[in-house]
Each structure stands twice: as structure tokens, then as C-alpha cells.
C-alpha positions as CSV (number, residue, x, y, z in Angstrom):
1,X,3.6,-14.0,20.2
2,X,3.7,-17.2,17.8
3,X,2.2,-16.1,14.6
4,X,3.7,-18.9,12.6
5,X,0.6,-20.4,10.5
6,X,-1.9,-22.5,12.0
7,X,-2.4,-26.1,11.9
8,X,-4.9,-28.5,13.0
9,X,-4.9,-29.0,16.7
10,X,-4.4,-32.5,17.8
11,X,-6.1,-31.7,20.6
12,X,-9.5,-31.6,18.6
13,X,-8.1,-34.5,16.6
14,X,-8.3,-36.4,19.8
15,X,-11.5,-34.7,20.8
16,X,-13.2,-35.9,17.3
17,X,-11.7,-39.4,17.8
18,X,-13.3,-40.1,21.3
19,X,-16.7,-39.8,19.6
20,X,-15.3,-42.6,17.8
21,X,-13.2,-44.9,19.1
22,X,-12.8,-43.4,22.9
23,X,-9.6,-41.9,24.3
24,X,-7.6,-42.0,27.6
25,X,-7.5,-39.1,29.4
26,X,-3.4,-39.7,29.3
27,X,-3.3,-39.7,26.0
28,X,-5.8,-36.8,25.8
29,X,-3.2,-34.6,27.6
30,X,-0.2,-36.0,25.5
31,X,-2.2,-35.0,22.7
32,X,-2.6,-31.6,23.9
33,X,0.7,-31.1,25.2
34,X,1.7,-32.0,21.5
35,X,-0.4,-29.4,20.4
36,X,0.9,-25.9,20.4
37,X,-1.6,-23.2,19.5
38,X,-0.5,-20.7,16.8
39,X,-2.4,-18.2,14.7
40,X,-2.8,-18.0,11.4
41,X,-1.0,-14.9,9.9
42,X,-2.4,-14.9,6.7
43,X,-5.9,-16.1,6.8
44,X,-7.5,-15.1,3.8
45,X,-4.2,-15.6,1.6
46,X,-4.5,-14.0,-2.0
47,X,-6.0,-15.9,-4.7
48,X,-4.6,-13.4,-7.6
49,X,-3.3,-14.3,-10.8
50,X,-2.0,-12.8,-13.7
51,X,-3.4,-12.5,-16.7
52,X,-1.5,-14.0,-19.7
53,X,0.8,-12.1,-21.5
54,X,3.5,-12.4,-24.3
55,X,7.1,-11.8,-24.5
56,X,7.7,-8.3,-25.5
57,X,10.2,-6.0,-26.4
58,X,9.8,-1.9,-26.5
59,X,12.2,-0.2,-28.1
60,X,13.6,3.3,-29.4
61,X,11.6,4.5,-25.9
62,X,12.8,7.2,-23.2
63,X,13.0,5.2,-20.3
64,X,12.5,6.2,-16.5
65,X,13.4,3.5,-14.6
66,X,11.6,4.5,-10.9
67,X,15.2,5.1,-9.6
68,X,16.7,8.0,-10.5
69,X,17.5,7.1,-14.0
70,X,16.7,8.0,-17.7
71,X,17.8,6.2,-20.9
72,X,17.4,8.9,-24.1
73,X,16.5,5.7,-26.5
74,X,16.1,2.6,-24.5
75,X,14.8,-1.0,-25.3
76,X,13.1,-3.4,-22.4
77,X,12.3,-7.0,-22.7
78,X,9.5,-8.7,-20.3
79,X,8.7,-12.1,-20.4
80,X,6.6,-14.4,-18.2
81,X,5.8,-12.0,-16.4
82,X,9.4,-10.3,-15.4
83,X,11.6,-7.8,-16.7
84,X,14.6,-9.9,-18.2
85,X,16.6,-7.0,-19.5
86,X,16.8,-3.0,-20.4
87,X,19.8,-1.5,-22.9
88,X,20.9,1.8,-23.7
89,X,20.6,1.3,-27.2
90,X,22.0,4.9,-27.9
91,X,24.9,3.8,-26.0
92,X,25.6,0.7,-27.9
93,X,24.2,-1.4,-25.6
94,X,21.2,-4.0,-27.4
95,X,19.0,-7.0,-26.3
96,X,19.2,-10.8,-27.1
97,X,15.8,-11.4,-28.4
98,X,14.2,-14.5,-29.1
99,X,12.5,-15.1,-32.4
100,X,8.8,-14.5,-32.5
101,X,9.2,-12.0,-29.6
102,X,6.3,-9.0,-30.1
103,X,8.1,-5.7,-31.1
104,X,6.7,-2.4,-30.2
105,X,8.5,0.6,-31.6
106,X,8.3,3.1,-29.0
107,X,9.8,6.6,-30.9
108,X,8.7,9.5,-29.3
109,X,7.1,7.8,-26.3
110,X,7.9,7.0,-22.8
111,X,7.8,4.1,-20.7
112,X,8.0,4.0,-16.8
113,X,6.8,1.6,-14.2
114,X,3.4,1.3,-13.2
115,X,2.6,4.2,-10.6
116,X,1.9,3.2,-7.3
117,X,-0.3,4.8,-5.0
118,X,-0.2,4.0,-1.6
119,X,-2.7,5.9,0.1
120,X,-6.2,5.5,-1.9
121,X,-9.4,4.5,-1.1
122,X,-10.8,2.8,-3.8
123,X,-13.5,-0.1,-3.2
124,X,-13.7,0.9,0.8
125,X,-15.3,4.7,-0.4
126,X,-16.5,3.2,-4.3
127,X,-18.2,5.2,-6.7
128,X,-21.0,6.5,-6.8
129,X,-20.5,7.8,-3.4
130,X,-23.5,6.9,-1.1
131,X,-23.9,5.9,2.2
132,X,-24.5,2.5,1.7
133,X,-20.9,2.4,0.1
134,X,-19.6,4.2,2.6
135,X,-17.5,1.5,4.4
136,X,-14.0,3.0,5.1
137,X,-14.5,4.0,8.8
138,X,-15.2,1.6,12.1
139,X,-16.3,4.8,14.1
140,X,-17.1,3.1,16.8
141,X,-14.3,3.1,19.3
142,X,-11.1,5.4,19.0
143,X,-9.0,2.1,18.5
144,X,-10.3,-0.6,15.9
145,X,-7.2,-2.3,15.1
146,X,-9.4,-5.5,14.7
147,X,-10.8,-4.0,11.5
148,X,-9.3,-4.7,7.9
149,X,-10.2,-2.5,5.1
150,X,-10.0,-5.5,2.6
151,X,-13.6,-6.9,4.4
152,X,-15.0,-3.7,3.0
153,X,-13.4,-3.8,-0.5
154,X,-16.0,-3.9,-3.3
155,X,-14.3,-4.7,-6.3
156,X,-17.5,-3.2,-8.7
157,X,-15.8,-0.1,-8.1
158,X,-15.4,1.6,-11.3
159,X,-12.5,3.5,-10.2
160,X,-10.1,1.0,-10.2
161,X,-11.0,1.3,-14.2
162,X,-10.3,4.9,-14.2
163,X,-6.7,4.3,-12.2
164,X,-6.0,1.9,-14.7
165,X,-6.2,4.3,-17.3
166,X,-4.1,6.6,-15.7
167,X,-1.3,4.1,-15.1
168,X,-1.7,3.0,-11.8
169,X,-0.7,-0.7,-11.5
170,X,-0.5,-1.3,-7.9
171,X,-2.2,0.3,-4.5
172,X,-3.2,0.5,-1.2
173,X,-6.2,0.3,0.2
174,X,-6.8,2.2,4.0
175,X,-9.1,3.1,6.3
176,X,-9.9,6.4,6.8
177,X,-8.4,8.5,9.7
178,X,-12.0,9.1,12.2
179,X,-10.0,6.6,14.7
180,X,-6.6,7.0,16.6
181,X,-6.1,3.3,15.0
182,X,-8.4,2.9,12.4
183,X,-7.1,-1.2,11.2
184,X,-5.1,-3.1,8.7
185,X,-4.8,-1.8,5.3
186,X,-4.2,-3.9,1.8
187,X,-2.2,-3.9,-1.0
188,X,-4.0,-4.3,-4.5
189,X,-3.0,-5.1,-8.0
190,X,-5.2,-3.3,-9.6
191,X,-6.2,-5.7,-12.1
192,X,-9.9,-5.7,-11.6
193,X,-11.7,-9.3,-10.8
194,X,-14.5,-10.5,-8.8
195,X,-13.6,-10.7,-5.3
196,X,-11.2,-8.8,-3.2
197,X,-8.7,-12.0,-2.9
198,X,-7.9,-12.5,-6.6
199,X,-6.2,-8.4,-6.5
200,X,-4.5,-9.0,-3.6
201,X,-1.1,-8.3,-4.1
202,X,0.7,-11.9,-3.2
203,X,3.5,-11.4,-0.6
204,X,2.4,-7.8,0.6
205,X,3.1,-7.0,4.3
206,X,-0.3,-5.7,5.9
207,X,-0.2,-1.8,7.0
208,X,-2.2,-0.4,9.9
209,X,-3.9,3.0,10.0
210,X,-3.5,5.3,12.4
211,X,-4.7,9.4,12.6
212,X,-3.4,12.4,14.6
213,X,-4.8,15.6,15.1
214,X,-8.0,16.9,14.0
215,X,-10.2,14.0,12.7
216,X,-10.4,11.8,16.3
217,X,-10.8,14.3,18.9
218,X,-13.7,15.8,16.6
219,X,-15.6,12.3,16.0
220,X,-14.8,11.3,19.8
221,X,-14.6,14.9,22.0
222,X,-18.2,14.4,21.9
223,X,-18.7,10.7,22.9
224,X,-15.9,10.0,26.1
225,X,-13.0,11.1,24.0
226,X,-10.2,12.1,23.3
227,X,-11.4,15.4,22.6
228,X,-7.9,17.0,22.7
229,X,-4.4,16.1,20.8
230,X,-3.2,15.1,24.2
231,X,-5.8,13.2,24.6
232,X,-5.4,11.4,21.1
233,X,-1.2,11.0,21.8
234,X,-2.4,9.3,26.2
235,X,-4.9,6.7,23.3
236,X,-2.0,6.0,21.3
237,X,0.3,5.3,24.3
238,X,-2.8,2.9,26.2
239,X,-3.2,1.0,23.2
240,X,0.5,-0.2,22.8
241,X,0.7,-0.8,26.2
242,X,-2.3,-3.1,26.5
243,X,-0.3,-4.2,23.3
244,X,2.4,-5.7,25.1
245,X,1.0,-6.8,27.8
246,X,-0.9,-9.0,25.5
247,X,2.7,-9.7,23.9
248,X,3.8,-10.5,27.2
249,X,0.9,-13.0,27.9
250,X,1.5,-14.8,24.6
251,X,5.3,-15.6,25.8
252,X,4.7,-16.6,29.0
253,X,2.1,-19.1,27.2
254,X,4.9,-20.1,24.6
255,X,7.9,-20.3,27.9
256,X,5.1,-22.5,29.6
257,X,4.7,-25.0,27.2
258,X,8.6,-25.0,26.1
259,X,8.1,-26.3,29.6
260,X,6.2,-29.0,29.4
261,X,3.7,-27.4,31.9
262,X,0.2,-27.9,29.6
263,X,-0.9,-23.9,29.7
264,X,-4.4,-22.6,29.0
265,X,-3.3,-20.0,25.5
266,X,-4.1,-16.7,26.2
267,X,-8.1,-15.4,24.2
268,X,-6.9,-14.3,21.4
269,X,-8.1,-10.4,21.4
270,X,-8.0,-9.5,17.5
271,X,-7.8,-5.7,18.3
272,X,-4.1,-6.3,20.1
273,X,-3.1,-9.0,17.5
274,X,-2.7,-6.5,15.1
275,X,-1.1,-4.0,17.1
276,X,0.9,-6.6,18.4
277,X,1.9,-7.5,14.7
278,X,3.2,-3.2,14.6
279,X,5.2,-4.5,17.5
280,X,6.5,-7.5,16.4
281,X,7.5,-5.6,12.8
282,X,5.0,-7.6,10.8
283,X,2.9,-5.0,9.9
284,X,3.4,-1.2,8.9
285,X,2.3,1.9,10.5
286,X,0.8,4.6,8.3
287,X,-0.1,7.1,9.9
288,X,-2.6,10.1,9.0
289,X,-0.6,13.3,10.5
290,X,-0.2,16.5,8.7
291,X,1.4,19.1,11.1
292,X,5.4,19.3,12.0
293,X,4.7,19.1,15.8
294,X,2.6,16.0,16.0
295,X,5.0,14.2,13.5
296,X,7.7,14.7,15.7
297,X,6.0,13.7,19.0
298,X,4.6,10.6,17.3
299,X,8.2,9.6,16.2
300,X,8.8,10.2,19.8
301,X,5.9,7.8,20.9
302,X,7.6,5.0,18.3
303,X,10.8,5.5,20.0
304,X,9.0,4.9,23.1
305,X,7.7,1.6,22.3
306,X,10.0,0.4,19.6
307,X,8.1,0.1,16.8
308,X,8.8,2.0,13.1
309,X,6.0,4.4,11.5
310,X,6.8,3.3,8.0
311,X,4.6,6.7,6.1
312,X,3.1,9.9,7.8
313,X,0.3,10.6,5.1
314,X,-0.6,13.9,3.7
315,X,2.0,15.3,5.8
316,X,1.6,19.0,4.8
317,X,4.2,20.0,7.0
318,X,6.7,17.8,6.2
319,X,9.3,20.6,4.6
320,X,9.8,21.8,8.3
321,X,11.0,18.7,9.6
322,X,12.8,16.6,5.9
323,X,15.7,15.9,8.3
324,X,13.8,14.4,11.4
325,X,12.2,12.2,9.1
326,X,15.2,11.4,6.9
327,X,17.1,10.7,10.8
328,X,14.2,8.4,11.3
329,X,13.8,6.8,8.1
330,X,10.1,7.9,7.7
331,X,8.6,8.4,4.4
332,X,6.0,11.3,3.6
333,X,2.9,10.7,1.5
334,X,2.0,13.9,0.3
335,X,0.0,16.0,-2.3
336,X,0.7,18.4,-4.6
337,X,-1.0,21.2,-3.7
338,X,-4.2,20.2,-1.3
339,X,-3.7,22.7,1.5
340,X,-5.6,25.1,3.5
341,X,-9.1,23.1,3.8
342,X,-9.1,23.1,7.7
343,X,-6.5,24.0,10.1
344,X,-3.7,21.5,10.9
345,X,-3.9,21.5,6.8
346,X,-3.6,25.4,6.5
347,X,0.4,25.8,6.5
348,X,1.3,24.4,3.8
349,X,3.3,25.1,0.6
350,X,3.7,24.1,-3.2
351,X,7.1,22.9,-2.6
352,X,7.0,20.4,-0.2
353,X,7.3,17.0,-1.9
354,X,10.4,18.8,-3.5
355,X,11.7,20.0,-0.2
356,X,11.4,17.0,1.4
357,X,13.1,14.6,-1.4
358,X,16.0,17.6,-1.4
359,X,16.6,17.0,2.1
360,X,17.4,13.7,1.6
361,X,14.1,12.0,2.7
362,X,11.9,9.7,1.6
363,X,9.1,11.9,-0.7
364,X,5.9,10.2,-2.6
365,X,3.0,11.4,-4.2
366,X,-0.3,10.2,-3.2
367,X,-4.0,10.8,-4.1
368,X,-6.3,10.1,-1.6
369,X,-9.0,10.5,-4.0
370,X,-10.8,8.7,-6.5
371,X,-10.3,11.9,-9.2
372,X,-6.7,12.2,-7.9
373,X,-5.8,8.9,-8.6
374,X,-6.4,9.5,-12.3
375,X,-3.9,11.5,-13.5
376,X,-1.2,11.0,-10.6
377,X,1.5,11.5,-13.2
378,X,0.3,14.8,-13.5
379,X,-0.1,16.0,-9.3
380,X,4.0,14.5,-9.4
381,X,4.3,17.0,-12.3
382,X,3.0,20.2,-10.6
383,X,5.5,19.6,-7.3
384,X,8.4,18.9,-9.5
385,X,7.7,22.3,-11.3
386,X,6.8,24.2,-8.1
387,X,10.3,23.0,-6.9
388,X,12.2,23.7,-9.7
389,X,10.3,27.6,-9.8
390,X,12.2,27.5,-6.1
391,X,15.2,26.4,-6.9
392,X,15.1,22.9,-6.4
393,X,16.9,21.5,-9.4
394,X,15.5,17.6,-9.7
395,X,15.2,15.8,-12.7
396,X,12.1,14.5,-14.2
397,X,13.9,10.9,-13.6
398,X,14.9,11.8,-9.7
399,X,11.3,13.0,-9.3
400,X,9.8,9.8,-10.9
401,X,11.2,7.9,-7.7
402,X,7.9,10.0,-6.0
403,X,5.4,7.1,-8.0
404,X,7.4,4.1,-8.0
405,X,10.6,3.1,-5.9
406,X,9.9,5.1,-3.1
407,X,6.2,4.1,-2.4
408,X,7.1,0.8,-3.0
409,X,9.7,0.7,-0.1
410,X,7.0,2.3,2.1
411,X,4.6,-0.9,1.1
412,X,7.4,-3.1,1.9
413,X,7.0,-4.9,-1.6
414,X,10.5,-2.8,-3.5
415,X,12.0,-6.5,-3.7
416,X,9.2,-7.3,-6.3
417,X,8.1,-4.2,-7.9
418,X,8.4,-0.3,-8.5
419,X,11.5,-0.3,-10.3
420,X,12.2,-1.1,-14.1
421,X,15.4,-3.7,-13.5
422,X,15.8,-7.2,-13.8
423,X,14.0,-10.0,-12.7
424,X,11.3,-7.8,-11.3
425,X,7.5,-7.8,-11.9
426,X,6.6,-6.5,-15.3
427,X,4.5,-3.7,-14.4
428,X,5.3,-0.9,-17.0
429,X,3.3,2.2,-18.6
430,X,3.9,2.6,-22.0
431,X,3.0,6.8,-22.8
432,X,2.1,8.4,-25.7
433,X,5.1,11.4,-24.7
434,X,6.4,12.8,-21.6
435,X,4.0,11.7,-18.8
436,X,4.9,14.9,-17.2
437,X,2.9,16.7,-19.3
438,X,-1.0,17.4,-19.3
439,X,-1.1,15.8,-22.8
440,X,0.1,12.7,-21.9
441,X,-1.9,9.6,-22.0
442,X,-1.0,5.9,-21.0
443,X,-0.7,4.1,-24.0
444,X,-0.2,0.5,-22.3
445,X,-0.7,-0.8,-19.4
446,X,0.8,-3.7,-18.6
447,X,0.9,-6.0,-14.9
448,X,3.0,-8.9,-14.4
449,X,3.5,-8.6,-18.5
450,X,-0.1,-8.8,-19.3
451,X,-1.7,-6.0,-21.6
452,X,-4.0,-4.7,-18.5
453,X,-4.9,-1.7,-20.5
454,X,-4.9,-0.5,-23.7
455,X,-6.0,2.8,-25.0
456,X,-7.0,2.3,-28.5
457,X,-8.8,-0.8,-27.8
458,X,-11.8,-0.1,-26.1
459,X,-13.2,-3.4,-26.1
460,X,-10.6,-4.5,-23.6
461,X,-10.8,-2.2,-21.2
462,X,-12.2,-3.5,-18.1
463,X,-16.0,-2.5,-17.1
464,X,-17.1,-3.3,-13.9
465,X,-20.4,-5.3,-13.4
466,X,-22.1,-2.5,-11.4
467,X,-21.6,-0.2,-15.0
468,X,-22.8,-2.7,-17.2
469,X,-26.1,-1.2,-19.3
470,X,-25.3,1.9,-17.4
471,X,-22.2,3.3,-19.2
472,X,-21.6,3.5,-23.6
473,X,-18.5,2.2,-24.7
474,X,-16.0,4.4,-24.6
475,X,-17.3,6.3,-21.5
476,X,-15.4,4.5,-18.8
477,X,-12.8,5.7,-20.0
């Protein structure tokens, strides 16, 4: 399937000029044979850019650096928006920095990069929580691929405020899991604007949502189905066949024209573009599962038609299976300590993000909440303790790779962000001590080097339109 971007079609180019000047039916068809259709991959491209900041240097800070590492007394520079460099200062190392460069002396605080969550809801299920916000689910139809979340995004939402404030720089916005495929998903800065466009993360691959288990059979048993988990797996397995098929239709299209032979293009069908997109390794499967069994048939079901589930969300079960998912290069989204609230949710434990990252797999923290989301630092906090009470010896820098590196490589946007190293995107929390700890604020906030947030300047901090008259300064906070 040609998804390079789209172009105007000389065929309507001819068609508009035969109002005007008349055109041969000869050239008419030369014209069209000219014109190959394509479709537009990226058809409401991101408008967002970053605020202004200045170069900057922290120093005498702890550093995490989102992959495993920790400097005792550290310095960073960011300018222009990048990191340019990061010393041990304690081991001799130290910074060229120009003159005029701000200096922020960080004793006795920490400084990580900005905490990404990568399974929120934000804007899709905004506060306050009514049904007339209530915008995250297509229920319509077990399969709504032809749905993305970032039509329902309403930027008002004063969350993204409150994540702010608690450090979280970047995130992704899904669907919720009522469907079997519930649609695309997008990656936000979370720099607060106007429209949905201007915090959309430049260069982010688009996700798709997808949901086993409980949720679809109990929207759909009642209306045709599936109202059983083998029903839900015989959806999955329909839907990436018609998938290819439609694949398949596209090519012969493409092989036809290659040709020479003039061929009528396929009707585009937006529901199997995106799945074809999963196919085709464009977009990335996150997928709403929480027990051991249905993980491992639904890595099955990828094998079976060669695509990759990128993230099984929530995944409460993932300690039975770290090594399945580490063979398969899966990453787990998980929480804390959320467990038990209905039944494919009831076998879980404390340890599990711990279990799972000891194992050798790909472990991340996630919120799935609007309160959650607010003090992420600390939910990564409480499964790093409840592993090291089991035995689980990880470092506070190792366990750091739960909120940065690693749900960065599940976003597909690592290359640009998550990490605290060179030539990548400036998005750092500054703390006021170990963000481990329930007394631990973010001090700064900074995306792309811009001062995004800053606690003891409550007159920057952002206030969406929908709170203005409604909330006193300070209380957004």
C-alpha cells in the first residue's frame, strides 16, 4: 500500500483545465496515467513549537540520566533546545560554558528527564468528568481502527496543568479499551496550547489501540458480539485478514500501473488503512491485556500475521510470563499497585514492574488516570520498594529507566527524547530532593529547554481557558 504523501492529482489538474481551455481525451488519459494515487500519511501534521528558552547550565545536581545511570554531583548544559553536554564534576570531569550562560546551582537536588507516560487519557476523558467530555470510546462496532483519539483531544483540559507539575513532559493519548481495536493514539508534548496540533509531538509514530479480555465481550456479548474471549481473539484475526486483503488490493493497484495498464485505485476504507499501517510497521500496537494467558495467545496472533505489539498495557500479569515478553521484545505498561478491581485484574502482585525489569524485559510505569499522572515519580517509587522488600536489588537509577528510556522506546521517539545525553531534546525535571520520595516536588520543568513550569512562580504556570474565573491563583496547582 503506497502511503508516501499526497500530491495533487494531475488528473483533476486536467479535469479543472477542460472547464477552461478543453482537453483531449488522449491527453486526459496521459494525464491520468501520470497520476499515481497516494495517501497522505500524515494529514494533520503537528503545528507545535517550543517555547523560548535560554542556555543553561545546572550544576552540583544528582543526576539520573533515564538509562541506568547516576552522577553523585553532576553539571548539564542545554541550549537551543538540546542537551549539549553532562560532566561528572565529582570525577573531575567539567563543562565548557559560554559566557552569559544562566547558572542554576543545584546542591541537594535532583535532576532527571521529563517523565513520560505512555498510557494516559488526558483531553479524550478531560476534567471535570461529564458525559459530554466523555470522548475516549467509538463504541460502536468492535473494530474502529478509523478513529483517532487526537479528534477528540480537548486541550482546556486542566490536567495536562496538573501533569506538568508533576514532571511529566511528554505523553500519549489512547482510546480506551470498550473495542477489540479501539483507533490511533497520539503523542503529546505536554506544553499546553490551543489546539490539539500545536502539542503534537513532531516526528511521533502513531500507535493503535487494541483490548483483550473483559472490556469487549461485556460492551458487545449483548449486541452480536463477541461475547466470549474466543470470540474477541476470531475479531482480532477477521480484522487483519480483511487487513491484507486490502493490502493485497493496494498492490495489485500499484503492479498495475507500474504497468502502464490505467487501474481504477482501490476505495480507500480508513478502518483497514490503519490496520494496514500495523501491518506495514508504520504504526504501533498497544494493546490493553492484563492476564498471562491472553498475552501469550495475542503474541501468538502477531506471529500469525507478522506484525509487532509494541506495549501490553496494565499487564497485571506480566511477572508470569517476563521471559515470553523479553523473547518477543514486548514492553509492559503497568501500575504500581492497581489490582483486584474485577477479575482478569485480580491476580496480581506488588512486585511486578520489578519482576518484569529483573527478568530482563522491557518494564514502565503508567497512570492511566488523571490523579495518577500527578505524582508518577512516586507510583515508580512504591514498585521499586516493593521489589527491593522481595529481593529485587535495583537501583533508584536502573528503576528510573521505568519513566523515561523505556517508554520512550515503546513510543518509538528514544532517538529524540527520554534520555539525558547529548544532542537530545532538553526535557529535564529539576527536584527539590530525591523524586523517589513523597516529599519531593518538581522544581523546574523544562521542554525543548523552555522553563515549562516553575514552582515558585505561580504566575507562569499554565491555566487553561476553561479554569479562568473559576480557580484562585495558586489552586491549579
Amino acid at each position: 500500500m503506497n502511503i508516501k504523501p499526497s500530491k495533487l492529482m494531475l488528473a483533476m489538474a486536467c479535469f479543472c483545465s477542460l472547464v477552461v481551455t478543453g482537453c483531449s481525451n488522449d491527453d486526459t488519459q496521459k494525464q491520468n496515467q501520470e497520476a499515481k494515487v497516494a495517501i497522505n500519511p500524515d494529514p494533520y501534521p503537528s503545528t507545535y513549537t517550543p517555547i523560548p528558552g535560554e542556555p543553561t547550565v545546572i550544576t552540583n545536581v544528582t543526576i539520573l540520566d533515564g538509562i541506568g545511570n547516576k552522577i553523585e554531583k553532576g553539571a548539564i548544559y542545554f541550549s537551543d533546545g538540546k542537551i549539549v553536554a553532562i560532566a561528572d564534576t565529582e570525577g573531575g570531569e567539567s563543562l565548557d560554558i559560554p559566557k552569559g550562560t544562566q547558572t542554576i546551582d543545584g546542591s541537594g537536588k535532583w535532576l532527571t528527564p521529563g517523565i513520560i507516560d505512555n498510557h494516559s487519557h488526558l483531553g479524550v476523558y478531560p476534567s471535570p468528568s461529564t458525559h459530554s467530555h466523555s470522548d475516549g470510546n467509538e463504541m460502536t462496532s468492535p473494530v474502529t481502527a478509523q478513529v483517532w483519539a487526537e479528534h477528540s483531544v480537548w486541550p482546556q483540559d486542566p490536567g495536562f496543568t496538573r501533569a506538568l507539575a508533576g514532571g511529566v513532559t511528554t505523553l500519549q493519548i489512547l482510546p480506551g479499551s470498550a473495542n477489540l481495536v479501539g483507533g490511533r493514539s497520539v503523542v503529546l508534548k505536554n506544553l499546553p496550547n490551543r489546539t490539539m496540533q500545536s502539542m503534537k509531538f513532531p516526528g511521533a509514530p502513531y500507535g493503535m489501540k487494541m483490548a483483550c479480555g473483559e472490556n469487549p465481550k461485556r460492551v458487545y456479548g449483548s449486541k452480536g458480539g463477541p461475547m466470549t474471549r474466543m470470540g474477541n481473539v476470531a475479531g482480532y484475526r477477521q480484522a487483519w485478514a480483511d487487513a491484507q486483503d486490502y493490502m493485497r488490493q493496494w498492490e495489485r493497484y500499484e503492479e498495475d500501473f507500474d504497468a502502464g495498464k490505467d487501474p481504477t485505485p482501490p476505495k480507500r476504507n480508513l478502518k483497514l488503512e490503519t490496520l494496514a499501517g500495523v501491518l506495514s510497521g508504520d504504526i504501533l500496537v498497544h494493546m490493553h491485556c492484563y492476564r498471562a494467558d491472553e498475552m501469550t495467545v495475542m503474541m501468538d496472533v502477531m506471529k500469525e500475521f507478522d506484525y509487532k505489539i509494541g506495549t501490553f498495557h496494565h499487564a497485571v500479569e506480566a511477572y508470569k510470563i517476563a521471559d515470553k515478553l523479553k523473547e518477543n521484545n514486548v514492553c509492559s505498561a503497568m501500575w504500581a499497585d492497581w489490582w483486584g478491581f474485577k477479575m482478569e485484574a485480580y491476580d496480581g502482585i506488588r512486585e511486578n514492574i520489578p519482576a518484569v525489569h529483573a527478568a530482563g524485559a522491557c518494564a514502565i510505569v503508567h497512570s492511566d488516570s488523571d490523579l495518577g499522572i500527578q505524582r508518577l515519580n512516586q507510583e515508580a517509587a512504591k514498585a521499586w520498594s516493593d521489589g527491593k522488600r522481595a529481593g529485587l536489588d535495583i537501583s533508584i537509577a536502573e528503576a528510573w529507566v521505568w519513566l523515561a528510556s523505556n517508554p520512550a522506546k515503546s513510543l518509538g521517539i528514544f532517538d529524540k527524547t527520554g534520555s539525558l545525553e547529548a544532542g537530545k531534546q532538553a526535557d529535564i525535571v529539576l527536584w527539590s530532593g530525591n523524586p523517589f520520595s513523597t516529599y519531593t516536588k518538581a522544581e523546574h520543568v523544562y521542554i525543548d529547554g523552555g522553563l515549562a513550569y516553575s514552582m515558585d512562580e505561580p504566575t507562569t504556570w499554565p491555566v487553561s481557558d476553561f479554569e479562568i474565573g473559576q480557580v484562585g491563583e495558586g489552586d491549579s496547582k
